[in-house]
C-alpha positions as CSV (number, residue, x, y, z in Angstrom):
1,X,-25.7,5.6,-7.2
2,X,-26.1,4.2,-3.7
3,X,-28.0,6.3,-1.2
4,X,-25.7,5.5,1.1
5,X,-22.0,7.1,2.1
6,X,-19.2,6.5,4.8
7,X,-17.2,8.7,6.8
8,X,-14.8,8.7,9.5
9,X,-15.5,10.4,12.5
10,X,-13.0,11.6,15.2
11,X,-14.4,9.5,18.5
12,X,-11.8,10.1,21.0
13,X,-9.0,12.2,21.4
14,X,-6.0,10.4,21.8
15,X,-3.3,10.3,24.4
16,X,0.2,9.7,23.1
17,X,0.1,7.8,19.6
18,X,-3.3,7.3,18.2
19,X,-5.1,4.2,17.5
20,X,-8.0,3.2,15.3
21,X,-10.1,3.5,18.1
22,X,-9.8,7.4,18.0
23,X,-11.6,6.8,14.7
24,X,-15.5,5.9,13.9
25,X,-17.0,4.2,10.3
26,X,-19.8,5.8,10.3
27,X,-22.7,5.0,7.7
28,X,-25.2,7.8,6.7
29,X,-27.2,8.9,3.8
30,X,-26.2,10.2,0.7
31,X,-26.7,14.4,1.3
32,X,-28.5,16.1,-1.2
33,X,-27.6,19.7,-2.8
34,X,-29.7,22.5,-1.6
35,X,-29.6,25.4,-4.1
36,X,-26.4,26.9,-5.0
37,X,-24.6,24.0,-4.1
38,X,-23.7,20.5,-5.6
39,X,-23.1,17.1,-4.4
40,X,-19.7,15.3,-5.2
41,X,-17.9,12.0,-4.7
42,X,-14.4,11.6,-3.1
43,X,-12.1,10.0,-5.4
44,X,-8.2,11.3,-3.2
45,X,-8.3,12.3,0.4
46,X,-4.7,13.7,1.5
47,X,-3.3,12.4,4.8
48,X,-1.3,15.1,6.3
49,X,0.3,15.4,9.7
50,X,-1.3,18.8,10.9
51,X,-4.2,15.9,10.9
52,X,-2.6,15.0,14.6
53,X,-2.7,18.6,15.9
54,X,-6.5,19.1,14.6
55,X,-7.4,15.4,17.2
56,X,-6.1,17.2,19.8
57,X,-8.0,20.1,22.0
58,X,-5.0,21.7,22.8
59,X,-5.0,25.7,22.0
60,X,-3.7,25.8,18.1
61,X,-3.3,28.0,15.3
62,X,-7.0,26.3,14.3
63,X,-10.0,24.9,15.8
64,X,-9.7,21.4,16.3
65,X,-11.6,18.5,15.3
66,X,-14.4,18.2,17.7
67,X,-16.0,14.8,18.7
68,X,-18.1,13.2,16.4
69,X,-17.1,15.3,13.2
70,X,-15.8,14.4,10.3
71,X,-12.1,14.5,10.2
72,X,-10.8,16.9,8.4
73,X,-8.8,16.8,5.0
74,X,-7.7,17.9,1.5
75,X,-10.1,16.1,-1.1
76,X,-10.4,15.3,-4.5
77,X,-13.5,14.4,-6.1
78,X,-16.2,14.1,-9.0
79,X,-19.2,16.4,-9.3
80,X,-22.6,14.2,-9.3
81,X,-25.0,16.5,-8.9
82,X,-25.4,20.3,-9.2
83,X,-27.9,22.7,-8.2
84,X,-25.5,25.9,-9.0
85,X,-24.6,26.7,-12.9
86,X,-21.1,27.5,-11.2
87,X,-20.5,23.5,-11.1
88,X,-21.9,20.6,-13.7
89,X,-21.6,16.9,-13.6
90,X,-19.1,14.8,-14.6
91,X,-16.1,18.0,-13.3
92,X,-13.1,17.6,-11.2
93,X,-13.2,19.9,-8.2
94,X,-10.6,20.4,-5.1
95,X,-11.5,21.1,-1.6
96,X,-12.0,20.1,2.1
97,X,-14.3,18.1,3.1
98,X,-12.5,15.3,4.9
99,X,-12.2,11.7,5.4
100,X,-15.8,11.2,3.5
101,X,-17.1,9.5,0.2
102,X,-19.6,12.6,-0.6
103,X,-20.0,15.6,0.5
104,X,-21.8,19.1,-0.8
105,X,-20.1,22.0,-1.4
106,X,-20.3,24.9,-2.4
107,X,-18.6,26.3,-5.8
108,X,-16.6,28.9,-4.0
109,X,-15.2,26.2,-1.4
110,X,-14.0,24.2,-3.8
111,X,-11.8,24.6,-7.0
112,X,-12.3,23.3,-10.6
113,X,-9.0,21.1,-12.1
114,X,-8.2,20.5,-15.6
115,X,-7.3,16.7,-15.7
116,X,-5.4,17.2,-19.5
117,X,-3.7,20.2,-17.1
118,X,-2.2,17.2,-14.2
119,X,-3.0,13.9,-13.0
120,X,-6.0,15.1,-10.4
121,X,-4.3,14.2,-7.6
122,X,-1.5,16.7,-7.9
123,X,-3.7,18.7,-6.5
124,X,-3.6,17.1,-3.1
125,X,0.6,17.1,-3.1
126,X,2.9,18.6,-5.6
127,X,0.5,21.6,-6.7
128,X,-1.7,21.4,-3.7
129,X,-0.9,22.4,-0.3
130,X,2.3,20.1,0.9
131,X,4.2,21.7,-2.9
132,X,2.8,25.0,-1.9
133,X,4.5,24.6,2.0
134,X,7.8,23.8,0.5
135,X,7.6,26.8,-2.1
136,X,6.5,29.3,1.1
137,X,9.0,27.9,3.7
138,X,11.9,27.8,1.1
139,X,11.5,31.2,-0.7
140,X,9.7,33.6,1.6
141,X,11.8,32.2,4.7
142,X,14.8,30.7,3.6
143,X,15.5,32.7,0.8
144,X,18.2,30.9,-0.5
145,X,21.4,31.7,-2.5
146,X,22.9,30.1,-5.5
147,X,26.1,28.2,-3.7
148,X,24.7,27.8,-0.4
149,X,23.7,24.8,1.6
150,X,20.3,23.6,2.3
151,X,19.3,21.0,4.0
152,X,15.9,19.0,4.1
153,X,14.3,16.9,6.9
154,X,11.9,14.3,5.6
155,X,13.4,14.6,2.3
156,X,11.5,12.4,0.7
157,X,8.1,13.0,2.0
158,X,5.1,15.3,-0.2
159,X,6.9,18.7,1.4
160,X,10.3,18.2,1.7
161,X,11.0,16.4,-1.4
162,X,9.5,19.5,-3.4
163,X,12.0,22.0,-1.3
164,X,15.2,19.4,-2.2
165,X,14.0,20.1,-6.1
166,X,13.4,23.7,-5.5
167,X,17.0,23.9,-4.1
168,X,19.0,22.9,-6.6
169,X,16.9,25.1,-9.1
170,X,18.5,27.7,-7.3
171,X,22.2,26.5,-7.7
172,X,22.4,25.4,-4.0
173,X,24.1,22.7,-2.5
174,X,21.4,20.5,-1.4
175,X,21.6,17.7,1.6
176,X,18.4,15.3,2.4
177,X,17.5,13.7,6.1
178,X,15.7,10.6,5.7
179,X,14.3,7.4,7.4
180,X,16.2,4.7,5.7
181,X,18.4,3.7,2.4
182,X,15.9,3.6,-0.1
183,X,14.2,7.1,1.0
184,X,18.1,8.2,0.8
185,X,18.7,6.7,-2.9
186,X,15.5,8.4,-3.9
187,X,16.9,11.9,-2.8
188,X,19.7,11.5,-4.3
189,X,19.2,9.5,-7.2
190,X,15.6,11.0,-8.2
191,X,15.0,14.4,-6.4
192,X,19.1,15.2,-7.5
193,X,19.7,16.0,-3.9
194,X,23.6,16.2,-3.3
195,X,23.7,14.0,-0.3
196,X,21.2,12.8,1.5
197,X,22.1,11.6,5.4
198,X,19.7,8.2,7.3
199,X,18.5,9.6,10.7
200,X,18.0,5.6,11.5
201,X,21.9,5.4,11.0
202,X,23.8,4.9,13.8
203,X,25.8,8.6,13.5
204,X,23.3,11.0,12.6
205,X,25.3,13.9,14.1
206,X,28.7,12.7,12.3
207,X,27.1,11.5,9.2
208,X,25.3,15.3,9.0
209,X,29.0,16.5,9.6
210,X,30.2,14.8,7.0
211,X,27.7,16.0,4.7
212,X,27.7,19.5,5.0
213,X,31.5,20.4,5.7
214,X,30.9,24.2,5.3
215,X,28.2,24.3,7.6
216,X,23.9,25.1,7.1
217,X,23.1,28.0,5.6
218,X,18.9,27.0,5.1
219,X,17.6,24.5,7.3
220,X,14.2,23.4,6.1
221,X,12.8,21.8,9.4
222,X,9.9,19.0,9.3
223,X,10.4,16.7,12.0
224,X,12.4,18.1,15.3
225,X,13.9,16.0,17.9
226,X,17.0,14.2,16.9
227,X,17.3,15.7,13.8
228,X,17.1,19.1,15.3
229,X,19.7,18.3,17.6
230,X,22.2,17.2,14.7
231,X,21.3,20.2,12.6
232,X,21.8,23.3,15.3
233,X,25.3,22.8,15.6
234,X,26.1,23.1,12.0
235,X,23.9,26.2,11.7
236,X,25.9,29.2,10.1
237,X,26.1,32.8,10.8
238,X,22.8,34.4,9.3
239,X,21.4,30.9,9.3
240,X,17.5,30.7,8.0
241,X,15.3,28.0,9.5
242,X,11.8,28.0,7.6
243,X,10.2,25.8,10.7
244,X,7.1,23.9,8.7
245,X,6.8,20.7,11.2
246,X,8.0,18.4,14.4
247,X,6.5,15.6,13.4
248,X,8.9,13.5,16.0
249,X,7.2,15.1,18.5
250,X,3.5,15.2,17.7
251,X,2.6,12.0,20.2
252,X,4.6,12.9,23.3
253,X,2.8,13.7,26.4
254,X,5.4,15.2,28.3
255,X,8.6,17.5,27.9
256,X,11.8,15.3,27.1
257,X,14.1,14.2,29.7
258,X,17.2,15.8,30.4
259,X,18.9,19.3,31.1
260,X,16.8,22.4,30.1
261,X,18.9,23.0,26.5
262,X,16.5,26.4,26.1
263,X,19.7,28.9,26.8
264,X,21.9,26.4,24.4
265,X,19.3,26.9,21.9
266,X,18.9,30.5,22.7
267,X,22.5,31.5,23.1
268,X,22.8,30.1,19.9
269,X,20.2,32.0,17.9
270,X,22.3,35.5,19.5
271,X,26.0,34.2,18.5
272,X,24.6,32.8,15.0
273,X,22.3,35.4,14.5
274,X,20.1,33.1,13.0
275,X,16.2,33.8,11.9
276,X,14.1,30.9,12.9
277,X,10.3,31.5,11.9
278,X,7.5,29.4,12.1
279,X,4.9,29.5,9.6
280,X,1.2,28.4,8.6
281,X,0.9,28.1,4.7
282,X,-2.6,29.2,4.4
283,X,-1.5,32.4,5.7
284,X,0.6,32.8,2.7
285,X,-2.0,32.6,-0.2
286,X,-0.6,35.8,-2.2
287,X,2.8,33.4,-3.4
288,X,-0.3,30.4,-5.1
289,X,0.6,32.5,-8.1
290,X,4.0,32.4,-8.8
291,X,4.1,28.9,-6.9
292,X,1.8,28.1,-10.1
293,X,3.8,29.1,-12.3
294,X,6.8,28.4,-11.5
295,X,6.2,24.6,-10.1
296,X,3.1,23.4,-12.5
297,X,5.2,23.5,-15.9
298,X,8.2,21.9,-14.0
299,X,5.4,19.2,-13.0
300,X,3.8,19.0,-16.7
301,X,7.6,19.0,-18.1
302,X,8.8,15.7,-15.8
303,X,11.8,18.4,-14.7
304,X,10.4,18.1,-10.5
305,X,9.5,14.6,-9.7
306,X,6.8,13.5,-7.4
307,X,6.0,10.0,-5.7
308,X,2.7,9.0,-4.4
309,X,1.7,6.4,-1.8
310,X,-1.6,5.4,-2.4
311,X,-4.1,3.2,-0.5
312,X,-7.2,2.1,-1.4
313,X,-10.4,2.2,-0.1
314,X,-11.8,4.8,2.9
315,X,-11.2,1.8,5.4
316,X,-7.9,2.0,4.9
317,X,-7.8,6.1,5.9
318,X,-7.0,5.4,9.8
319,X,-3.8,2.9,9.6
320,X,-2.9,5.0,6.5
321,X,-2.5,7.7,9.3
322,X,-0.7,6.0,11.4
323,X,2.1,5.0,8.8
324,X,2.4,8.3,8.3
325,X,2.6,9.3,11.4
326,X,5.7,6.6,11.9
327,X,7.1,7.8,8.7
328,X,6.4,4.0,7.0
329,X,5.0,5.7,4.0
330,X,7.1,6.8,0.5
331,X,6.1,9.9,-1.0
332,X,2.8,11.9,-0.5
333,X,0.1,10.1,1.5
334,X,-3.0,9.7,-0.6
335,X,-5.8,7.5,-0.2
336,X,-7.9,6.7,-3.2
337,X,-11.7,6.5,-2.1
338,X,-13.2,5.8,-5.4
339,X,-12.9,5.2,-9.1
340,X,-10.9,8.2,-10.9
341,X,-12.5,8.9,-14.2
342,X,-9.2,10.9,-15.4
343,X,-7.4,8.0,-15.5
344,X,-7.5,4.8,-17.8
């Protein structure tokens, strides 16, 4: 094994969009395992977009990145050394230890897989944290009804493709928003989504109309701005909005322009009675069992479907990012940082 490892560091915040110059290659040396820990490689890092609120020093649910650390990020990887019987050679563990090729751990930060179980990575989307956000925001929040509508933002990305699934296990009538035909086809013609509406289409407020004639009764939000502004009018009375993400407006630097729309939005909420509610899925850890088992057999069974984007190489981590970030990836963000031995 080389004694050597990479990681990327955070080495500026950015301002607006960020570059690859808010991000450091780093080379270091291989750390070692004191006692009671073990030493692992990174096979899958997940690229999320809470990533963008972690660059940023801004006051957040959670401490940011601070200069010169590691980015932060779900991980996959291979145990290569152990100094704890809790963890041997040659396992699959989960964890977080960023945008890294090793790292040490210790066994109660990290969490053993069973590759005959899943493919490993699974662990970084639809059983890991972005399938867990969908199961959270759709039934703790939304709570939705056999019959009703539900629509999706980002329909096709790692979180909002597993609520589109989850809705029409519950008998609903379920609509995907998405950047482009061929995220739409997917929705409709993979995930079994009922409709799903192009926000890059030159209508999106009519098109949205069109789709959901009886109105919103669960909106799962993702993404903010214009799709926001096409989905509030359509909100029903006793409307649920399960508010996971804004990614459109993760890289602005000021308020938009324009009249203050707060009392529209807030008279609104009063004459809809709506429940709008924010939420942080690692505040929700008492639903990973029943997310388990209801999701992982549906997984195992090929009845939820799942799409990956992988990249290769740590390198590629930073414009990985930035696709993301633009919404130019397919399917949950993953970049492979070394071999996998699961798979053949």
């Amino acid at each position: 094994m080389s004694t050597t490892s990479r990681r990327f560091t955070l080495a500026s915040r950015p301002v607006g969009e960020p570059t690859p110059a808010n991000f450091a290659l780093e080379t270091v040396p291989v750390p070692e395992p004191g006692p009671g820990q073990a030493l692992v490689r990174t096979i899958y890092l997940s690229l999320d977009p809470y990533m963008r609120g972690r660059m940023s020093d801004a006051k957040s649910y959670a401490k940011p990145v601070e200069i010169g650390e590691t980015m932060i990020g779900g991980t996959v990887g291979e145990v290569v050394a152990s100094s704890t019987p809790e963890l041997s050679a040659g396992q699959i563990v989960v964890g977080q230890w960023g945008w890294s090729e090793h790292a040490v751990v210790s066994p109660k930060a990290v969490r053993v897989l069973d590759p005959a179980a899943a493919p490993v990575s699974t662990a970084l989307g639809v059983l890991g944290m972005p399938g867990m956000t969908a199961y959270v925001g759709l039934t703790r929040i939304g709570e939705p009804k056999s019959g009703e509508t539900v629509v999706v933002s980002a329909a096709s990305g790692a979180v909002g493709a597993i609520a589109v699934q989850l809705a029409k296990l519950r008998g609903c009538r379920a609509v995907g928003i998405a950047g482009g035909a061929a995220k739409c086809a997917y929705v409709v013609d993979e995930l079994g989504a009922d409709a799903c509406v192009d926000h890059r289409g030159s209508d999106l407020p009519a098109a949205l109309r069109e789709a959901c004639p009886k109105g919103i009764e669960v909106y799962f939000e993702n993404v903010g701005g214009a799709v926001w502004d096409a989905v509030m009018p359509l909100l029903n009375a006793f409307a649920r909005v399960p508010l996971c993400g804004l990614i459109a407006t993760y890289n602005a630097t000021r308020l938009p322009e324009g009249p203050d729309r707060l009392p529209q939005l807030m008279g609104l909420m009063l004459r809809q009675r709506l429940t709008v509610r924010g939420f942080i899925v690692s505040e929700h850890w008492d639903l990973m069992p029943a997310f388990q088992n209801e999701v992982a057999p549906l997984v195992r069974s090929g009845k939820l479907k799942y799409r990956e984007d992988i990249v290769e190489g740590l390198a590629a981590a930073p414009e990985a990012f930035l696709r993301l970030l633009r919404g130019e990836n397919f399917g949950k963000q993953l970049v492979r940082v070394g071999p996998d031995p699961t798979r053949g």
